[in-house]
C-alpha positions as CSV (number, residue, x, y, z in Angstrom):
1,X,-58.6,0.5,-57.0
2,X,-57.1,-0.1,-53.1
3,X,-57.6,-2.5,-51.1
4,X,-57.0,-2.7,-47.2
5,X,-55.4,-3.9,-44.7
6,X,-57.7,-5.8,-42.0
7,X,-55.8,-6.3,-38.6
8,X,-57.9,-8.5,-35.7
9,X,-57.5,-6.9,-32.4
10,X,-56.4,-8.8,-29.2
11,X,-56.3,-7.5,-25.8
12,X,-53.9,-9.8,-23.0
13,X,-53.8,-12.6,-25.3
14,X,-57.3,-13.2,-25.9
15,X,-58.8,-12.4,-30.2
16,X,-61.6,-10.2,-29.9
17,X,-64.0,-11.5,-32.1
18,X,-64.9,-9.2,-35.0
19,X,-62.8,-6.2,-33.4
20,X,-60.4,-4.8,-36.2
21,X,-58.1,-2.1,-37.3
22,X,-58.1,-1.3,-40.8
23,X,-56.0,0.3,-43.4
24,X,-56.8,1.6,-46.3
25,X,-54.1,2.2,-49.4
26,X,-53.0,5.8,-49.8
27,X,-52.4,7.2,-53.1
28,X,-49.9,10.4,-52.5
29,X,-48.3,12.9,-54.7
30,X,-47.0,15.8,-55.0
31,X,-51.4,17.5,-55.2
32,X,-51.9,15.2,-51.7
33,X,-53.3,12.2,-51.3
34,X,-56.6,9.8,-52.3
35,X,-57.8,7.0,-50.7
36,X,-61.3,4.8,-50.5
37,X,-62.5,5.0,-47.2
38,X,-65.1,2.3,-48.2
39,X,-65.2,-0.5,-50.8
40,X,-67.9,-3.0,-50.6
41,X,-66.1,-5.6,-52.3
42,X,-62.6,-4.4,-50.8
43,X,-64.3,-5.2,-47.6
44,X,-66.1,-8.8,-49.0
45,X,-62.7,-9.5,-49.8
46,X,-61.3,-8.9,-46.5
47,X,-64.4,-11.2,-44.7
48,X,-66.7,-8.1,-43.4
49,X,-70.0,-8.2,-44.8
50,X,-71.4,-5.4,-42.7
51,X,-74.3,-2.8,-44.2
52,X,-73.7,0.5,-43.3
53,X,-77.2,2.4,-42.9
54,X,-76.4,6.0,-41.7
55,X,-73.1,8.4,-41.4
56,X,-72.3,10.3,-38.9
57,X,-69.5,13.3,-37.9
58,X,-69.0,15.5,-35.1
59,X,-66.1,18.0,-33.9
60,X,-64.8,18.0,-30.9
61,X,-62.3,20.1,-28.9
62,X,-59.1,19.0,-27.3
63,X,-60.0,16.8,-23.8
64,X,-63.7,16.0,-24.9
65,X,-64.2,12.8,-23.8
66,X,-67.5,10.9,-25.3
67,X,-68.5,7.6,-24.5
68,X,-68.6,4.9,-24.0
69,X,-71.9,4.3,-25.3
70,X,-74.0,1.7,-27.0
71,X,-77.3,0.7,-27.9
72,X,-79.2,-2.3,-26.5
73,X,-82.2,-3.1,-29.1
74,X,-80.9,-1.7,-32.0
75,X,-77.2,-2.2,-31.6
76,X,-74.8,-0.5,-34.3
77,X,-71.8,-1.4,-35.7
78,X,-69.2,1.3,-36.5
79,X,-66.6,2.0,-38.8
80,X,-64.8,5.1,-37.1
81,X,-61.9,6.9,-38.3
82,X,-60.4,10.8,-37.7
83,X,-60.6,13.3,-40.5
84,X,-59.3,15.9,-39.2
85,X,-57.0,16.4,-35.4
86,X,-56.1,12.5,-33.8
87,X,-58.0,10.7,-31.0
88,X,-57.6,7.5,-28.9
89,X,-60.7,5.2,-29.8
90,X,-61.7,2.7,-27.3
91,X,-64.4,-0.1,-27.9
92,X,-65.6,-2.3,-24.8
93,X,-66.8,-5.9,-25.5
94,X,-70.1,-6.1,-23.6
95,X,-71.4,-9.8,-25.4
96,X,-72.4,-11.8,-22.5
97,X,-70.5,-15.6,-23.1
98,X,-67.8,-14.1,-25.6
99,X,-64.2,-14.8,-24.7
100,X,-63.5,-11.5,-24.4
101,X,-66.1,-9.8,-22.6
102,X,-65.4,-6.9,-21.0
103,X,-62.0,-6.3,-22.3
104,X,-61.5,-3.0,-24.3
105,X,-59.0,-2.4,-27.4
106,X,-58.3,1.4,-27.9
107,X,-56.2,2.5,-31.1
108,X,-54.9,5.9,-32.2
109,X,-57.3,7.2,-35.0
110,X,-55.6,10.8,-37.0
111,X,-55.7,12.3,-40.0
112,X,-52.0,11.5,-40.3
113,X,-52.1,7.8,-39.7
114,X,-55.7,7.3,-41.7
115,X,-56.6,3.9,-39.6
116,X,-60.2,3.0,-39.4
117,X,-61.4,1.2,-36.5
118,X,-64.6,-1.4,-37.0
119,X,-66.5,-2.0,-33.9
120,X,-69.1,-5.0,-34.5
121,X,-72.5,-4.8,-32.6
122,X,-72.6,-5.9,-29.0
123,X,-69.7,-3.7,-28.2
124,X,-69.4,0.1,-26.0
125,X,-68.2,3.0,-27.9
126,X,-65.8,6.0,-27.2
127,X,-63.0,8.0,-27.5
128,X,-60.8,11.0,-26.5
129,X,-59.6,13.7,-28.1
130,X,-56.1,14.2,-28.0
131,X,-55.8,17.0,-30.7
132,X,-56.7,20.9,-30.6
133,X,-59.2,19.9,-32.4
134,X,-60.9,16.8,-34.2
135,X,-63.8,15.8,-36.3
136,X,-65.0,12.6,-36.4
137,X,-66.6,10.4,-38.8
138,X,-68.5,6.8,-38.8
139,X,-70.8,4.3,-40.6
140,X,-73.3,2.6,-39.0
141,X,-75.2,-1.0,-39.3
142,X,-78.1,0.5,-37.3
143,X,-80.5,3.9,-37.1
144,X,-79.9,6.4,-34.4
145,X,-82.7,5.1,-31.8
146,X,-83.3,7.7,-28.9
147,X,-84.3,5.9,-26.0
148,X,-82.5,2.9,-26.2
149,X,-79.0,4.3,-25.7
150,X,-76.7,2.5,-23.1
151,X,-73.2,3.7,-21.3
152,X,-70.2,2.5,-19.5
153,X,-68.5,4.9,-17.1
154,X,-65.2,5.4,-18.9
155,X,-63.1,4.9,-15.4
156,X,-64.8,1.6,-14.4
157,X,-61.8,0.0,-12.3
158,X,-63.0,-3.5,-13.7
159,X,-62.2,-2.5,-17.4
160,X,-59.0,-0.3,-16.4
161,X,-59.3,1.7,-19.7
162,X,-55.5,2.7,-20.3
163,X,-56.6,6.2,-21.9
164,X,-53.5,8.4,-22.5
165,X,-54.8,11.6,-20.4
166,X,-51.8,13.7,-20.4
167,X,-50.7,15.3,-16.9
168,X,-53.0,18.8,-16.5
169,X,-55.3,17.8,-19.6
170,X,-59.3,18.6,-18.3
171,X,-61.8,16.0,-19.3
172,X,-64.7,17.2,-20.9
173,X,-67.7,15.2,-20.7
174,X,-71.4,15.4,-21.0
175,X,-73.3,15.2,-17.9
176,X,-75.1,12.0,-19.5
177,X,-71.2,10.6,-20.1
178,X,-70.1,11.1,-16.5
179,X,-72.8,8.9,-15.3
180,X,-73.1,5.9,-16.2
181,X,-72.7,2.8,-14.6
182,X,-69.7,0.6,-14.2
183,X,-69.1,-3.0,-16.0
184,X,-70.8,-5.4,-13.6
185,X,-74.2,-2.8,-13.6
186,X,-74.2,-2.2,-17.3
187,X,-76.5,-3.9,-20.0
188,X,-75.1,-7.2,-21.6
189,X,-75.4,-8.6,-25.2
190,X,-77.3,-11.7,-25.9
């Protein structure tokens, strides 16, 4: 029916490997709108071959702040987007010897603009909401492993996150998310 549109993320210059914002075509009319959020063979077509194991949402409130999180021995690839409410989605590459390690790529997600965001394996994970409210949705290449999840402070001065916090906004974070370690502590994909 639609395909997408696949666009390779780059942070100062430098491709992030397998990092990508995509775009899916949206059918509106006067009843709303209809789109494929996933298309096996849309995505074939567009060179991702990933296979999507488990869905997940959650809802989060206005200044919730999760991440940035990862996995170290089952690593998961995500395909993120904003159903309802808009957040700023940040993925961190952690893949020890790739060009880009430890540069992040952060994209507005909303229910208006309908981007998706693929992060591969080997990558951190978060993002802020921005909204009054917003629920989130995502595939993932791997199982939910408790135990074997991994963070990244979301200040680390090495990684210099740009997150757009607006002036008297209050973070809200788990007390897990508020302590984990910075870039040059954190685990590091082989």
């Amino acid at each position: 029916m639609g395909k997408i549109k696949v666009t390779q993320c780059e942070k100062d210059g430098i491709k992030i490997e397998g990092l990508c914002v995509i775009e899916p075509t949206v059918f509106n009319d006067e009843r709303g709108y209809f789109m494929e959020t996933y298309n096996q063979n849309d995505f074939r077509e567009a060179g991702l071959s990933m296979n999507f194991v488990q869905d997940n949402q959650s809802c989060s409130v206005k200044g919730v702040l999760r991440g940035l999180h990862y996995q170290k021995e089952h690593p998961q690839g995500k395909l993120v987007r904003a159903v309802r409410g808009e957040v700023f989605d940040v993925a961190v590459d952690l893949r020890a010897g790739s060009e880009s390690y430890g540069k992040w790529f952060g994209v507005i997600l909303s229910e208006d603009n309908k981007k998706m965001f693929y992060i591969p394996e080997g990558f951190a994970h978060g993002f802020l909401v921005l909204s009054d409210v917003a629920e989130f949705a995502y595939k993932c290449t791997d199982f939910y492993h408790p135990g074997d999840e991994g963070g990244l402070i979301y200040n680390d001065k090495d990684i210099n996150v740009e997150w757009p916090i607006p002036a008297g906004m209050e973070l809200i974070m788990s007390e897990k998310d508020k302590k984990w370690g910075s870039l040059k502590d954190t685990f590091k994909f082989r």
